[in-house]
N, C-alpha and C positions, 0 to 999 in steps of 0.2 A: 152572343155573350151569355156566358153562365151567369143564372141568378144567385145572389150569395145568399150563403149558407145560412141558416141560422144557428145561433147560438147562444146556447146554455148557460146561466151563469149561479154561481154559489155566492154570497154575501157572508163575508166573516168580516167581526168590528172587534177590535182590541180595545183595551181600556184606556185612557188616555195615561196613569200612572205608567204603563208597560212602554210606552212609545214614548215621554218624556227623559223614561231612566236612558233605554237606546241610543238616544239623539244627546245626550248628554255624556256618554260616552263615547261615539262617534267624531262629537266635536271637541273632546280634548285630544282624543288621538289626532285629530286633523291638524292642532295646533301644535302637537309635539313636532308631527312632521314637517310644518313650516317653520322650525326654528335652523339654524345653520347645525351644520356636522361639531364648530367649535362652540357654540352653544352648549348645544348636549354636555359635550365633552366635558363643560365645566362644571354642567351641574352634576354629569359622575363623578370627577372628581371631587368637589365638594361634600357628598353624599356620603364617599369614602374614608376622606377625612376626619367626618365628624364620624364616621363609624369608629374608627382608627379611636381618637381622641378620648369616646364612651368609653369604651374599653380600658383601656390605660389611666382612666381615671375612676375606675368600678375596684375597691381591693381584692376582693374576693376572684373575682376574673383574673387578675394581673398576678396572683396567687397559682392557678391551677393551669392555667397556660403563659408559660414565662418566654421570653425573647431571648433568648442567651445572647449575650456575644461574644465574638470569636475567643476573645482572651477566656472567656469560662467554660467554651467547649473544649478546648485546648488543655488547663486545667484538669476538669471531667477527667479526660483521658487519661493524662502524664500525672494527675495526682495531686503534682504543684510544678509550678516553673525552674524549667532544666537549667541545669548549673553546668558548668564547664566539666568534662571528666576528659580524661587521655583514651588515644585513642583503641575501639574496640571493647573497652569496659562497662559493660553495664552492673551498676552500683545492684546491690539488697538489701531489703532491710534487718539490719545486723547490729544489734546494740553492743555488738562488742568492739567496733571501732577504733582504735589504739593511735598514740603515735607511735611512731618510729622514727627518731632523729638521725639526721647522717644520712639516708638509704638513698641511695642516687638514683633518680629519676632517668628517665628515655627522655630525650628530646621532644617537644610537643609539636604535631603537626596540626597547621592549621590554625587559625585565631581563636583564641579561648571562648570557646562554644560548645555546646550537644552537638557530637555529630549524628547525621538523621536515621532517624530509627532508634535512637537510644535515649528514653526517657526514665532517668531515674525513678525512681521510689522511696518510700519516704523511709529516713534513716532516721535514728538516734541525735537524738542532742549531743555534740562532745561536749564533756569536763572541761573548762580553763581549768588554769591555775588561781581562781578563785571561788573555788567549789563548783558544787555541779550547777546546773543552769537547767530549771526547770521545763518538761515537754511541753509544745505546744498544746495547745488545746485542742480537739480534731475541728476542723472546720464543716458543717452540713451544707451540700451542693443540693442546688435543685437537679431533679432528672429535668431530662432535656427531651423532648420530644422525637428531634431529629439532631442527629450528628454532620457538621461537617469537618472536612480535611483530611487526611492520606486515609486513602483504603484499607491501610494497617486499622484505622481507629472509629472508619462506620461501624456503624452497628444499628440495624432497621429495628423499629421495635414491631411486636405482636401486641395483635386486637387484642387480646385478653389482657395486655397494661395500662390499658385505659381507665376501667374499673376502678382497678387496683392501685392505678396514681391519683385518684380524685377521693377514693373513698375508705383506703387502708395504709395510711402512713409508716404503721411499723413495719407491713410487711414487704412496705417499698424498699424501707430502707432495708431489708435481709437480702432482698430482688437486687438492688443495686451492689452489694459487698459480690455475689454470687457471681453478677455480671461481670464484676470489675477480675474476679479470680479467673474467671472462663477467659475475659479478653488477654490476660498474661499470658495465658495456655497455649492458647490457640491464635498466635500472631503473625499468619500464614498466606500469602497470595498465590493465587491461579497463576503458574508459570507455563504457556505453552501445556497444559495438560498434565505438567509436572507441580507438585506441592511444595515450592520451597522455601526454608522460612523465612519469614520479614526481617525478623531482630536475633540474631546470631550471636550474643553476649556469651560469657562465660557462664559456668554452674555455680552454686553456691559457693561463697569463699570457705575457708576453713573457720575450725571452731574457736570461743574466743581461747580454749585451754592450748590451742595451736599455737596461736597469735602471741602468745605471753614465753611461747619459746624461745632460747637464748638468740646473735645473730645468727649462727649457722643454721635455724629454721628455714629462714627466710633465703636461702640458695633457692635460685631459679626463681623466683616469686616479683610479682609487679608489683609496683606499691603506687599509689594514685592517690591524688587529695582526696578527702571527704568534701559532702555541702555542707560549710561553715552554716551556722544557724541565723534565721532574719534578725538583724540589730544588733548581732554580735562582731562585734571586731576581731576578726580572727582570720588568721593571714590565709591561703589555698592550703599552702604546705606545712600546716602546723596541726593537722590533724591528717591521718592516710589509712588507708588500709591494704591490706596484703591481699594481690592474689595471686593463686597456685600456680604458674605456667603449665609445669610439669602434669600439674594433674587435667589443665585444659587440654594438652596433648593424648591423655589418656580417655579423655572424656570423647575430644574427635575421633580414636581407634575406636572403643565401643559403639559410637554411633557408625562407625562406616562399617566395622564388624555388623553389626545390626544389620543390616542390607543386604553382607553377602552371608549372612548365615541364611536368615529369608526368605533370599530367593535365588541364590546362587551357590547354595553350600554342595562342597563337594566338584564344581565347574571352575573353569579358571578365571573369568572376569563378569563383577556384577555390570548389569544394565541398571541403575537405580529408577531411572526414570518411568521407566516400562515395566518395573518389578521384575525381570528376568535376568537371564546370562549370556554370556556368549560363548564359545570356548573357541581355542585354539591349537591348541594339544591334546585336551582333554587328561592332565594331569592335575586341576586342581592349582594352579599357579599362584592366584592369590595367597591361599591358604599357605603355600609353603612358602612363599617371599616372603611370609606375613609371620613364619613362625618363631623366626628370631628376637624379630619384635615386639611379640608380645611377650616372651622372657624380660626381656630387657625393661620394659614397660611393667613389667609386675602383674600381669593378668593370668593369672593365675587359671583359674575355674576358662577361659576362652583358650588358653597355652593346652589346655589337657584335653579339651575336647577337641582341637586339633588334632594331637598328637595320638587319638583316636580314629581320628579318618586313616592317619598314616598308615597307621600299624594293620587297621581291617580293609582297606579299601585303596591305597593309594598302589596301583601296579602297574609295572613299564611295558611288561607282556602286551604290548599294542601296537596292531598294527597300524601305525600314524607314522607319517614325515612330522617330525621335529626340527625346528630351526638350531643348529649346534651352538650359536653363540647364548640366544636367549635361554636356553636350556639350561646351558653351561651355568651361566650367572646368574640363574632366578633359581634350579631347582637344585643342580649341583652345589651352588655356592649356598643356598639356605640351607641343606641339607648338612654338609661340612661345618656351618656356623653356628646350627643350632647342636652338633655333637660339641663342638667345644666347650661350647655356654652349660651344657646340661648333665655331659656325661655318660649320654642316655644310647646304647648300640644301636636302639632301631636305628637312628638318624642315620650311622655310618652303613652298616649294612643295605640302607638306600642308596646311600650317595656310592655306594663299589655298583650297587645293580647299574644303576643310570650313566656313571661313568662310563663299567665297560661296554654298556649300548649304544655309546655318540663313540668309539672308538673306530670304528668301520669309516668315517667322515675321513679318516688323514691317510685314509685306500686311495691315493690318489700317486698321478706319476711323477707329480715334482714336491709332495709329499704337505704341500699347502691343502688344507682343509677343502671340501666340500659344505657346500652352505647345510644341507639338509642330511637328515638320515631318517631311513625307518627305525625304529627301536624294537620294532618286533621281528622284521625280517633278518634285520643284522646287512642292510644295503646303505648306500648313501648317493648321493647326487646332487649333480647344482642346481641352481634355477632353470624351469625351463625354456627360461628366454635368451640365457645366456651361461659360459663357463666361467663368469668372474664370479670371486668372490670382494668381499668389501675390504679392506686391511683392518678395520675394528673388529672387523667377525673372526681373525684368524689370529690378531693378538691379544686379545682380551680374553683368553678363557688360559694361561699361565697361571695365573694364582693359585685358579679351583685344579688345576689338576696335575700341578708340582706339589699342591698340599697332600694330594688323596693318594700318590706315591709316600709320598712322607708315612703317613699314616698304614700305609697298608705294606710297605716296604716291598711294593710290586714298581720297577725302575719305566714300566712300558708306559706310563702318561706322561710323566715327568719327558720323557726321552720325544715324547711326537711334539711337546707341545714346546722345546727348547729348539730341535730341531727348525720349526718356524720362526722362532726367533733370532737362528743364525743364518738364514736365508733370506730374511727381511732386511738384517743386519747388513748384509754381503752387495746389496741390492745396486743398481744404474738408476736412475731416473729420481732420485733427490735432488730437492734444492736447498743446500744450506741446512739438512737434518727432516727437513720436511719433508712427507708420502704423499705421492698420487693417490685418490679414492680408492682403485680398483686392483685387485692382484689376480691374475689370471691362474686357476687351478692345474691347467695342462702344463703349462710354459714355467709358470713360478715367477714371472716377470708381472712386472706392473703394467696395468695398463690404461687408455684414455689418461695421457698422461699432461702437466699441464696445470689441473686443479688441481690448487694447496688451500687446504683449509683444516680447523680445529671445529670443526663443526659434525654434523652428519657425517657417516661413514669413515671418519678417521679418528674420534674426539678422544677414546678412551687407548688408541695407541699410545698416544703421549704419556697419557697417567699409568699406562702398567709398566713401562719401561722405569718408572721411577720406583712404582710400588714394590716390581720384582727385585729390586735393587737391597729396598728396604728389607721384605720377604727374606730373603737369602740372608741375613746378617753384613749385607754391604759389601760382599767380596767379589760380584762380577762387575769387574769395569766395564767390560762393552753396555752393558746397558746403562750404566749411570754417561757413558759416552755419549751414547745414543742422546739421549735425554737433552744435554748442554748444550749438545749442536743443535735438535731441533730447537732449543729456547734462543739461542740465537738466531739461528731462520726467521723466528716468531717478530725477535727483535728487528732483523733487518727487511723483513719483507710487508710482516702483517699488521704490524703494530702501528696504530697513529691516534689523534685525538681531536673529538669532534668541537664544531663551532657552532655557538658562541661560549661552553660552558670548560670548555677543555677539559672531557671524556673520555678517558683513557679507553678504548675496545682494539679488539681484536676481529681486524676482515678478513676478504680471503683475496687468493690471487689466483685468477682464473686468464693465462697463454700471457703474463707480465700483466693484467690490467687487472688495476687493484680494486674491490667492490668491497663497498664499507656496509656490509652485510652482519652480523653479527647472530647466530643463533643462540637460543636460549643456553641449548645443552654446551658450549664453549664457557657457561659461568663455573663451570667444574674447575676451568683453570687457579680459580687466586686459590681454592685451597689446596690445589696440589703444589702450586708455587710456594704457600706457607705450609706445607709438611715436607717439602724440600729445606724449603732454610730451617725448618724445628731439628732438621737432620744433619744438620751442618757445612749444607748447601748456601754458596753466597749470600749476602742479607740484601743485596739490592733486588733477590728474589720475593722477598717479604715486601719490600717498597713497591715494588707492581704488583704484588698480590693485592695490596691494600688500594690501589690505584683502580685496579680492574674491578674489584669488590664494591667500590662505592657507583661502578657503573652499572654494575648489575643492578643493585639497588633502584637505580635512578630508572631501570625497564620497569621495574613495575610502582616505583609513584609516580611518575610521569601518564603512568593508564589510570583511567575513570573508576574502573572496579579496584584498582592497586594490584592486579596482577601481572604478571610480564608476558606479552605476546609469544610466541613459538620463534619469531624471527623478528630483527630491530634493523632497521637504515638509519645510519648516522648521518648527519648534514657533516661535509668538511668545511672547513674554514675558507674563505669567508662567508661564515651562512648570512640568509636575507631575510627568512622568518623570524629569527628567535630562538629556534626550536633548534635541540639535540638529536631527538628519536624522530622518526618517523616510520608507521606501519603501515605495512601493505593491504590489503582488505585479506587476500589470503593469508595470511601471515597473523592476522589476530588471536586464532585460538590460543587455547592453555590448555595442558594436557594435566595438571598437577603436577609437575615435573618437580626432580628433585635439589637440582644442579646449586641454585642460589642460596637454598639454607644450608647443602650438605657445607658449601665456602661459609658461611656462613657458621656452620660450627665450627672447622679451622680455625677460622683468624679467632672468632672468641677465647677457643684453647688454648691460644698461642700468647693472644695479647691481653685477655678481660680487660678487654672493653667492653661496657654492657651495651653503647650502642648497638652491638653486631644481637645482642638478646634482644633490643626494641623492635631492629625492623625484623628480625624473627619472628616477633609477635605478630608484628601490623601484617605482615604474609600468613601467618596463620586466623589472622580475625577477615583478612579479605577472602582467605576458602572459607571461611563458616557463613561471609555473606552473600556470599555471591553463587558458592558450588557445594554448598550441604542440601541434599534432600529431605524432608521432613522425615519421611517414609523409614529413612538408610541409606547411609554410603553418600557421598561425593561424586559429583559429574563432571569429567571435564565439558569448555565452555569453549562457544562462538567464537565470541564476540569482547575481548578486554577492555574496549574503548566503549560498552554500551552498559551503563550499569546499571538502566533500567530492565534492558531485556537483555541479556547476554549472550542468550540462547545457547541451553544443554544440549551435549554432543551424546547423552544418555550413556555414556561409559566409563567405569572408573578404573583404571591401569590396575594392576596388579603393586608397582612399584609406588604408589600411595602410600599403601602399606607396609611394603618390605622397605620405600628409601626416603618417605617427603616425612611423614609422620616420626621414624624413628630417630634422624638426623635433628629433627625439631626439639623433641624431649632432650638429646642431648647435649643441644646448644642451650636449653635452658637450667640444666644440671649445671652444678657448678661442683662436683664434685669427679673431681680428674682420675682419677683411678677407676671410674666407671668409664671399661675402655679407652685404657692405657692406650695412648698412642704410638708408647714407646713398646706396649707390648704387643699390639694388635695393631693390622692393616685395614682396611675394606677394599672390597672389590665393587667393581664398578657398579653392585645393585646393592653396596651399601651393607651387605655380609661379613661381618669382620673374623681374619683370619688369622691365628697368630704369628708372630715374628720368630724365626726358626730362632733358637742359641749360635751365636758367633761358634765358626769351629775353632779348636786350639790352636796355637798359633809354634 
């Protein structure tokens, strides 16, 4: 056995004070910890409480840290509490307010409420008729620490407003005005990387010396209640104010102008989203579909710096395949449209160069067009995947180039492009006036024969056989022929009306089996039906114009965003949902298109009715909510059924500009002589051409 060790030892004695505080701390903790988990619980709670309670009963505390409730954050934001407005309009504040008795209102969509995103501002007291009615008082809001409710209306504050809310009240209040001006400004959400903006309202109304104009001021103009004032008895519609359509329209070209001057000037299609372009041709497309427009629109100072690209920079000398129909009717037809409008030779002197460069296209053996050409080679050819061409691509360019004969008194366009038209005329494989899709270039027959539809690839056949009709002073029968037979085709094959709301559309008929399909671009129909009967074409032609026209309508308020999908499925009768439309998931996008306002200024023309100017507008407040970029320009969209996220396609057409935008302004024009109908046509990009003089008789 090992003998143990010894060991060493140090002696330290504490005080008995040091060892009593210890043990007395030791044994409350001990007793904390033998209490239950709901114990505790109580006495935090309790703890809390009367924290709670101190507070709220201290003034000076209750003073510099407030509680807001919802209804004051809400407030905060909007000012004061939203009143009913019509839709699309967001109010200003504008003491010159007026009535205007008699002015017929748009139908109101919706239940008398703020629609979201539009939170008035504070207006002027109106005048009864028992003198004026003194301004409120301003009411002083506390700042609020933190904001809740839509993302349009956070706003985080910064450490340095702490100070400055506890210890500098006037400068809060300068801090708060400043805030409140920024937050107007700046009303903008992170879209997918894109900046779009929240609240899409109109711009300032006009001035009060506007407003005090006789009635014809007030052409084209919305007129919407004012907010009656609190405690006054005063009816919605006994107080309104005017606003400009016309000049909304001019408002949305500057801003889409704005995007592709940017970042796309001189290219043929902005990207807004991405801030760049694309091109297709490389002629500047926008720019020139866009130049009639902006005449017509009064832009003056944006018409001349265009008409500067033209004159130093816009040349055909390239060697590109161009598509001959698009060509035809974005460059050719703006090009002819804007020499009418202006007077100006450059224009023409364009449109002979670009003419006689897509002329090498009708080099063919059955004398039917070729889809493409080079412009700089002087060649042409079809797709390379195939030798058809589409029957829209080979009759839709008559207008632009029986005009540019006219004009130049040279017979060789006029001559290739009637030619097609008495080949088409002549044709086998009709049903009842109606085209197959496809016409084969070799053969000069149609082919894939079978589909009939007013849709893609055939839509704008229909409308030039009536238009060249018109064109011509009304002396060639085969085409007002043409015309009758296919509306009865339309009638006996395509036409039916969906269930449960009885919808008047127009499907298609694919080998006898009929698909209640409906494309957007087939809304082109009611107004060429109502510029047929304004022509003195049957009136039961106006009666389905009207019919068809309130369906188009119903594609885009029946969507979430109020726009109309690319393609519609009708339920037929007996439906089992409820429901009329129904969209494909492909099928949702919107392109901007222009089909339902261009009908849409028709029937107004024809009937003034101002409904056909309400839902004008409501389509023009749903592109400024839904596909305006903060940045510039207009994006077509995803998604119609998502009005949260739509999701930008980041491209804006060319025909925005040349046909959704100008068609808009002059459905909200009410003055008929701006583009006589009786004097001028448009071609299918919405280029108006004039009507030749009847020959003597």
């Amino acid at each position: 056995m090992y003998p143990s060790s010894r060991k060493d030892f140090i002696s330290l004695t504490l005080s008995d004070s040091y060892n009593n505080g210890k043990h007395r701390r030791q044994s409350c903790w001990r007793k904390w910890k033998q209490l239950s988990r709901l114990q505790r619980s109580l006495i935090f709670f309790l703890l809390a409480l009367m924290l709670i309670l101190g507070l709220l009963s201290y003034p000076s505390l209750n003073q510099d840290w407030p509680v807001p409730s919802d209804r004051e954050e809400w407030l905060e934001a909007g000012e004061r509490e939203p009143e009913a407005e019509p839709p699309g309009v967001r109010p200003v504040a504008d003491p010159a307010i007026r009535k205007v008795p008699g002015f017929n209102k748009g139908p109101e969509v919706g239940p008398p409420a703020v629609l979201p995103g539009l939170l008035p501002q504070v207006v002027e007291r109106p005048q009864g008729p028992q003198g004026p009615v003194p301004k409120k008082a301003p009411v002083k809001k506390r700042p609020l620490v933190s904001r809740r409710g839509p993302p349009g209306f956070q706003r985080w504050n910064n450490a340095s407003d702490w100070p400055l809310r506890r210890d500098q009240p006037e400068q809060l209040a300068d801090r708060a005005d400043e805030e409140e001006e920024q937050e107007k400004e700046e009303k903008i959400v992170s879209w997918r990387g894109a900046m779009i903006e929240a609240d899409q309202g109109t711009e300032p109304l006009p001035s009060a010396g506007e407003r005090q104009e006789g009635g014809a001021a007030l052409a084209g103009r919305d007129v919407a209640a004012a907010v009656p004032a609190p405690g006054i008895a005063v009816s919605p519609a006994a107080v309104q104010e005017v606003v400009d359509r016309p000049e909304a329209v001019r408002q949305a070209f500057r801003h889409a102008w704005l995007g592709y001057k940017s970042y796309a000037w001189g290219h043929d299609e902005l990207k807004p989203v991405s801030k760049t372009f694309a091109e297709w041709f490389g002629l500047g497309l926008t720019l020139v579909d866009a130049l009639d427009t902006m005449w017509i629109l009064g832009l003056k100072e944006e018409f001349s710096e265009a008409r500067g690209w033209v004159e130093k920079d816009l040349s055909f000398s390239r060697n590109v395949d161009v598509n001959l129909f698009e060509s035809t009717i974005r460059v050719l037809g703006g090009l002819l449209s804007t020499y009418h409008l202006t007077s100006d030779q450059l224009f023409l002197e364009k449109a002979i160069d670009i003419g006689s460069r897509l002329m090498p296209a009708f080099n063919t053996p059955s004398k039917i067009p070729y889809s493409d050409v080079n412009i700089g080679k002087g060649t042409a050819h079809p797709p390379r995947w195939t030798t058809d061409s589409t029957v829209a691509e080979v009759t839709s360019i008559q207008l632009e180039f029986r005009e540019l004969s006219r004009l130049t008194g040279d017979p060789q366009y006029q001559n290739a492009v009637n030619e097609v038209t008495r080949l088409v005329h002549n044709l086998a494989g009709k049903k009842d006036g109606l085209v197959p899709m496809f016409i084969n270039t070799n053969t000069g027959h149609f082919s894939h024969k079978g589909v009939f539809t007013l849709g893609a690839r055939t839509d704008s056949y229909y409308e030039y056989l009536l238009k060249q009709w018109i064109q011509g002073g009304k002396t060639e029968d085969s085409l007002l022929e043409d015309y009758l037979h296919a509306l009865e085709g339309v009638r006996s094959h395509l036409l039916r009306q969906s269930g449960p709301s009885q919808l008047t559309f127009v499907g298609e008929l694919s080998h006898n089996r009929f698909n209640p399909k409906m494309d957007h671009l087939v809304c082109f129909l009611p107004g060429t039906l109502a510029l047929g009967a304004h022509h003195g074409l049957p009136g039961d032609h106006m009666d389905l114009a009207q019919q068809l026209m309130e369906t188009c309508h119903q594609m885009y308020v029946q969507m979430e965003t109020g726009l109309s999908p690319e393609i519609a499925h009708f339920n037929l009768p007996p439906a089992t949902d409820g429901r009329d439309i129904h969209v494909k998931t492909p099928d949702r996008h919107n392109l901007l298109r222009p089909e339902t306002v261009e009908s849409l200024f028709y029937l107004y023309r024809f009937t003034k009715d101002p409904k056909y100017q309400d839902w004008g507008w409501d389509i023009l407040q749903s592109f400024n909510k839904h596909t305006k970029v903060a940045t510039g320009g207009y994006t077509s969209i995803n998604n119609v059924r998502d009005p949260v996220n739509p999701g930008p396609r980041d491209k804006m057409e060319s025909f925005f500009l040349g046909e959704t935008l100008k068609y808009l302004y002059l459905l909200f024009s009410n003055d008929t002589e701006l583009l006589s109908l009786d004097k001028f046509v448009f071609n299918t990009e919405a280029h108006p051409l004039p009507i030749w003089p009847s020959p003597p008789k």
